[in-house]
C-alpha positions as CSV (number, residue, x, y, z in Angstrom):
1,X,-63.9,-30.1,-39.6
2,X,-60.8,-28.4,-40.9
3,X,-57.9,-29.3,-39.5
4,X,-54.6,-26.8,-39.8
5,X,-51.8,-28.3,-41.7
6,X,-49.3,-29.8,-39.0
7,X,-46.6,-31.9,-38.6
8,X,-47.6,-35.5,-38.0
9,X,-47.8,-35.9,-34.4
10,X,-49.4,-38.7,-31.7
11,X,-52.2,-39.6,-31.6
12,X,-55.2,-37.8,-29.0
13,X,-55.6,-40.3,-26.0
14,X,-57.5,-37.2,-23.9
15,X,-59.8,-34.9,-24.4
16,X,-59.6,-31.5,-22.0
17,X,-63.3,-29.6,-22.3
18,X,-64.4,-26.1,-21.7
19,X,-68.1,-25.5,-20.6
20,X,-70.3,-22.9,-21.7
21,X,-70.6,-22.5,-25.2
22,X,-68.2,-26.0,-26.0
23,X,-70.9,-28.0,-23.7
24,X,-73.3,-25.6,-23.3
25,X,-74.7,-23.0,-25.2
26,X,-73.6,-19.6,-24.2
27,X,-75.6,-17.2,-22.0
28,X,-73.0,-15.3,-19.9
29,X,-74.3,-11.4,-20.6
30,X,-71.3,-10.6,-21.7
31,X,-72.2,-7.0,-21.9
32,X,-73.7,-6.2,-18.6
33,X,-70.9,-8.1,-17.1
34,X,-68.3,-6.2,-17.5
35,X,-70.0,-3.0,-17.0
36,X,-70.2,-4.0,-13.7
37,X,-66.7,-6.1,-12.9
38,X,-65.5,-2.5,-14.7
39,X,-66.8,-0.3,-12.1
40,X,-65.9,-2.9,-9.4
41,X,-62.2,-3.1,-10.4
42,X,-62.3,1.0,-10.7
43,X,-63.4,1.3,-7.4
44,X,-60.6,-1.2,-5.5
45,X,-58.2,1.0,-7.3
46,X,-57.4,-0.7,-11.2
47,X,-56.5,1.6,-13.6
48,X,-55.2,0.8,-17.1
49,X,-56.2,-0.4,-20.4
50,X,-56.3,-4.0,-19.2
51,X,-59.6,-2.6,-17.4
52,X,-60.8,-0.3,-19.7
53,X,-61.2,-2.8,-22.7
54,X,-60.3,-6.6,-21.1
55,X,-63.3,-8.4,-20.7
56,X,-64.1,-10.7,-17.5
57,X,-60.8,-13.1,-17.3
58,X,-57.9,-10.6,-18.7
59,X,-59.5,-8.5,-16.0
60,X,-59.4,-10.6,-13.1
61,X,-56.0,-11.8,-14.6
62,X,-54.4,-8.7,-14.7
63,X,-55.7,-8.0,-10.6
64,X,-54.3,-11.1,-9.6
65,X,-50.8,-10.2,-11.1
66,X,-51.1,-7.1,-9.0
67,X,-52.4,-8.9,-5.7
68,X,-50.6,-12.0,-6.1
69,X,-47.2,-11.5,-5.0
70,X,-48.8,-9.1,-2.1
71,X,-50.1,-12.4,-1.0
72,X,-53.7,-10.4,-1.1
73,X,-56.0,-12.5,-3.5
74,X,-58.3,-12.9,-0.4
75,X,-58.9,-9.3,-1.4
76,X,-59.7,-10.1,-4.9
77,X,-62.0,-12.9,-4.4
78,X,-64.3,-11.3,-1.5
79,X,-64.9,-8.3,-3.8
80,X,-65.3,-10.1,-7.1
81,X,-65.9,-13.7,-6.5
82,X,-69.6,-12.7,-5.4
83,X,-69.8,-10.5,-8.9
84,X,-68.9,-13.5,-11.0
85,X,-71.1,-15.9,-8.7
86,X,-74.5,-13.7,-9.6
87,X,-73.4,-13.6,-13.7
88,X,-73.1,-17.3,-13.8
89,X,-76.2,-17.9,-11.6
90,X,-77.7,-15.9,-14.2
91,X,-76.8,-17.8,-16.9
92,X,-77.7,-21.1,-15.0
93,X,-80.9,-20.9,-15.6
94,X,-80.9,-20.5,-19.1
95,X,-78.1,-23.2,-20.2
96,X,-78.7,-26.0,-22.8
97,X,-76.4,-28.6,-22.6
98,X,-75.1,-29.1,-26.8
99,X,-76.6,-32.2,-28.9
100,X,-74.5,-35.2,-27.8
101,X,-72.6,-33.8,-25.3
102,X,-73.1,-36.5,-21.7
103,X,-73.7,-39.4,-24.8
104,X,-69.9,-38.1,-26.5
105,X,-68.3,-38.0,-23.0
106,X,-69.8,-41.5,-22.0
107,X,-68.5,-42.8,-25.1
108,X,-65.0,-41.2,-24.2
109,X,-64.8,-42.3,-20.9
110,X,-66.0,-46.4,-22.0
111,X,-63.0,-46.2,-24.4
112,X,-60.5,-45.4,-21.6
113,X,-60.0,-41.8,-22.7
114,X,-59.0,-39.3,-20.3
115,X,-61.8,-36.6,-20.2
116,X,-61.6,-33.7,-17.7
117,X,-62.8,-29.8,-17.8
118,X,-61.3,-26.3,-17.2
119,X,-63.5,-23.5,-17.3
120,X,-63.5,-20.0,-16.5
121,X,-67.2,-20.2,-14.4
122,X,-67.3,-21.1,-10.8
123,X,-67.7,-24.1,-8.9
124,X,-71.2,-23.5,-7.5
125,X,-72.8,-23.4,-11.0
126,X,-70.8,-24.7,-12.8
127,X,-71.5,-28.1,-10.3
128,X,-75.3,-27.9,-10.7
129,X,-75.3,-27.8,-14.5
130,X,-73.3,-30.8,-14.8
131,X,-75.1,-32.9,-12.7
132,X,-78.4,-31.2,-13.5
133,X,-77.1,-32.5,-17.5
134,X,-75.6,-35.8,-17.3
135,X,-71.9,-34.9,-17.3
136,X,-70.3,-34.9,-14.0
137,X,-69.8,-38.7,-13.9
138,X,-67.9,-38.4,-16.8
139,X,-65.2,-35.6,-15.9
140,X,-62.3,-36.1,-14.2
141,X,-60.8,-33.5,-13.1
142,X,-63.1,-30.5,-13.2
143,X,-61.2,-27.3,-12.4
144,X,-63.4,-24.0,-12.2
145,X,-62.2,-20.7,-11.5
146,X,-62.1,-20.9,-8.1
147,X,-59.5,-23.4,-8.0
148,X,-57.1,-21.3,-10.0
149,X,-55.5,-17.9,-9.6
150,X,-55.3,-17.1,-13.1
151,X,-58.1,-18.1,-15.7
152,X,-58.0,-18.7,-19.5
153,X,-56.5,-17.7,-21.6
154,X,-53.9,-18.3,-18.9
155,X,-52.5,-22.1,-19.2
156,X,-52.4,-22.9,-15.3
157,X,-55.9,-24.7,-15.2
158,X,-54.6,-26.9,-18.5
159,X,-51.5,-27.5,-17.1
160,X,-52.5,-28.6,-13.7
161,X,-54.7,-31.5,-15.3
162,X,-52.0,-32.3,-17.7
163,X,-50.0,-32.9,-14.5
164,X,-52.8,-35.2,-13.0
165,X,-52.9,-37.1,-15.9
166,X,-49.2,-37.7,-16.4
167,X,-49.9,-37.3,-20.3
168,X,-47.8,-35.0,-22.7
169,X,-49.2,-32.4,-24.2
170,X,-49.6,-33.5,-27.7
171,X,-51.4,-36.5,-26.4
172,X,-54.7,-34.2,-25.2
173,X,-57.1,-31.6,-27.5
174,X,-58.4,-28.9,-26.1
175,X,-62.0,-28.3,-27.0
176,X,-63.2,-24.6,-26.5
177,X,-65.2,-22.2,-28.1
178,X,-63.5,-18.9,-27.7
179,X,-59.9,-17.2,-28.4
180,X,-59.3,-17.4,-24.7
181,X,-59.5,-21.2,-25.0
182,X,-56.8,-21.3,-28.4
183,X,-54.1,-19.2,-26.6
184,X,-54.9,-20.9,-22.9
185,X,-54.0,-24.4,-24.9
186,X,-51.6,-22.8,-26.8
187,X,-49.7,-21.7,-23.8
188,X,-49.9,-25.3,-22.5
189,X,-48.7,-26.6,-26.4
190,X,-52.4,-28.3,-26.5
191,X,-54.0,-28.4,-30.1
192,X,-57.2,-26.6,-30.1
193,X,-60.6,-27.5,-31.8
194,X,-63.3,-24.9,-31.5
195,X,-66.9,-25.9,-32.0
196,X,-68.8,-23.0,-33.9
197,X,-71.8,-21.2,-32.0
198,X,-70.0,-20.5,-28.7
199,X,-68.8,-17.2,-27.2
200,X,-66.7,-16.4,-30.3
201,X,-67.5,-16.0,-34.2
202,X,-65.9,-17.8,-36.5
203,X,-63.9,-15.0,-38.0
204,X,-62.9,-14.2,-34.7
205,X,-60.0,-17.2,-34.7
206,X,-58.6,-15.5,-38.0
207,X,-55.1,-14.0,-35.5
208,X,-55.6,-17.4,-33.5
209,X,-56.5,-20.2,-35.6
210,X,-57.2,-23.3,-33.9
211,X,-56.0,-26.5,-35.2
212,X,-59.9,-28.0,-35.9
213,X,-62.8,-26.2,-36.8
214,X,-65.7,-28.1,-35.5
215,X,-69.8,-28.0,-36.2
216,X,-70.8,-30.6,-33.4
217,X,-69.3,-32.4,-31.2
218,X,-69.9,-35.9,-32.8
219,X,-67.0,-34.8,-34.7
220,X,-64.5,-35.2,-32.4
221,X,-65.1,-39.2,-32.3
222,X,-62.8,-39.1,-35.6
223,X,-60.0,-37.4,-33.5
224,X,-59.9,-39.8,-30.8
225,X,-58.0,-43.0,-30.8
226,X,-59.7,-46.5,-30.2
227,X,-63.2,-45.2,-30.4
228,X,-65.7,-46.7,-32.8
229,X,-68.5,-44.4,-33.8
């Protein structure tokens, strides 16, 4: 675990979790994805380099600034929702949940931690898997892309639990595995740990840098406060 230098600040009383590739291993096809959600945007109309080289969120992201304030995101989600229902259904059936991960939350949770989830894959599967591995009990709130206009690395998911929870920022880490997940806590003044193995590389964090560089996730039992490993 490396943490970046900082200022000394409070100690972490929640933890905030991304799913797959944080709790999960990652099995998105990435590639054949957005092929598809590519030609899809092209063919409601979006143009520009957002869609040429943004990958499944920025995408969606950049529609939903379009649609939004036309009051037409019904639009959006009948022609995409269904797109980014069949990719995750895909990827259902091949998810691992990480070493540890239902035994860490339990241990959270029994120590009167906050522990909650905002991810980028939809409530359907993103449901299942959590029952099917241990973890819903454990998570409160869960906010999937479908409860959110904007997804990573836009803040509005982080920020809406942050407002359930009545906590300040610097009193939760974000735990992610991908740039979207640094700059979507960032945005919300979260610190960041990323856990290695996910959607990103390493040396993909060199522009973003998150504050904790993390192996498993036993590791983040030394970050928390009042919990004995």
């Amino acid at each position: 675990m490396q943490p970046t230098p900082t200022a000394t600040r409070p100690a972490i009383k929640a933890f905030l979790f991304d799913f797959e590739g944080t709790l999960v291993d990652f099995q998105w096809q990435l590639e054949a994805a957005h092929a598809e959600l590519r030609t899809t945007f092209a063919t409601l109309g979006f143009d520009g380099d957002e869609f040429i080289h943004g990958n499944y969120a920025t995408m969606w992201n950049a529609a939903a600034d379009r649609l939004q304030p036309q009051e037409r995101m019904d639009t959006l989600r009948h022609a995409l929702c269904p797109i980014y229902d069949r990719w995750d259904a895909d990827a259902l059936v091949r998810w691992a949940p990480r070493p540890g991960a239902a035994a860490l939350l339990r241990q959270f949770a029994v120590a009167g931690l906050r522990v909650g989830m905002v991810s980028n894959v939809g409530r359907r599967a993103l449901g299942e898997a959590l029952q099917r591995f241990g973890l819903a009990e454990w998570l409160q709130p869960v906010i999937s892309r479908d409860e959110v206009t904007t997804m990573k690395p836009r803040a509005e998911g982080i920020l809406r639990v942050l407002s359930e929870w009545q906590l300040t920022a610097e009193e939760v880490l974000f735990v992610g595995d991908s740039r979207a997940d640094v700059r979507g806590a960032r945005a919300a003044g979260l610190r960041v740990a990323i856990i290695r193995g996910g959607e990103c590389v390493e040396s993909d964090f060199a522009d973003d840098p998150p504050d904790f560089m993390i192996s498993q996730l036993d590791e983040l039992v030394g970050l928390a406060t009042g919990v004995k490993i």
